[in-house]
C-alpha positions in Angstrom: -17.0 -45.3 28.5 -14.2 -43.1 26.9 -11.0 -42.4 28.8 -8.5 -40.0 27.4 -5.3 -39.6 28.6 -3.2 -36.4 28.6 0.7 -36.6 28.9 1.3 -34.1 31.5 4.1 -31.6 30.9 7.3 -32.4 32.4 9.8 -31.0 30.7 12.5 -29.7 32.5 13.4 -26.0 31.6 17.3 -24.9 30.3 17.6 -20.8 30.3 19.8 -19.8 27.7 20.6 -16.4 27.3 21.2 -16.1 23.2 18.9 -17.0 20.4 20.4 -20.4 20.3 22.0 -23.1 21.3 23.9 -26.0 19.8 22.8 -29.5 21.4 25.7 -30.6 22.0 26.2 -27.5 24.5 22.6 -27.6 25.5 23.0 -31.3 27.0 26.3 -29.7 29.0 24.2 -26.5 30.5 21.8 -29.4 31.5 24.1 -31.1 33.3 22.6 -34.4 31.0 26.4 -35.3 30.5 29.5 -35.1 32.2 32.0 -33.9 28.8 31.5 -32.6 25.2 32.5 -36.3 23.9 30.4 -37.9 25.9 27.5 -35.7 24.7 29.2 -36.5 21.2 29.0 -39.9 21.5 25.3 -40.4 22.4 24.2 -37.9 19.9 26.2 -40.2 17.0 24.6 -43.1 18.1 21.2 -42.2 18.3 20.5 -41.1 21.9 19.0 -38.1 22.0 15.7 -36.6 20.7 14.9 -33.3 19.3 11.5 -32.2 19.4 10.2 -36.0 19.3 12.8 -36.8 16.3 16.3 -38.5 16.5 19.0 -36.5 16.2 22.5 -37.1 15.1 23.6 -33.9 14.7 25.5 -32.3 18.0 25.6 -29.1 16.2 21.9 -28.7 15.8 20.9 -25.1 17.0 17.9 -25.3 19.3 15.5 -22.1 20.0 13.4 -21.4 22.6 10.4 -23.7 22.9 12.6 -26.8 21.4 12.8 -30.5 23.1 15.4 -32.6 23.5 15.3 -35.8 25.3 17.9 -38.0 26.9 17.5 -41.0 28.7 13.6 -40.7 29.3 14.4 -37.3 30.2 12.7 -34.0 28.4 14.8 -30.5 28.6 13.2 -27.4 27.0 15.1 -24.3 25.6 13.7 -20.8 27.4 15.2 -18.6 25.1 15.8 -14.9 26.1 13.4 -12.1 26.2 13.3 -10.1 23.3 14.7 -6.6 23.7 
């Protein structure tokens, strides 16, 4: 017997209203972290995931449809309608 299992999609959706956003501010909108240096912090050291990958840097511009993770945690970007 073959079993497959299928990670079920979880992610919890941030709304920006621009074609990006930086991480750093992405993980404030959130509410992930309390403070810019405490998002600062974790990013440096490793924390955080972007789209499955670690990322160190809190300037990284995510898009709509990009991951990040904290703490077991997956946000997506929902970028703005086109116009």
């Amino acid at each position: 017997m073959k079993v497959t299992v299928r990670k079920k999609e979880t992610a919890v959706q941030v709304s920006i209203q621009t074609e990006f956003i930086k991480l750093e501010s992405a993980m404030k909108l959130a509410n992930v972290i309390p403070s810019g240096g405490t998002a600062k912090l974790e990013i440096q050291d490793g924390n955080v995931l972007v789209n499955g990958e670690v990322c160190t840097m809190r300037g990284k511009k995510l898009r709509d449809g990009d991951t990040f993770t904290f703490d077991g945690v997956t946000y997506k970007i929902i970028g703005h309608a086109a116009e």
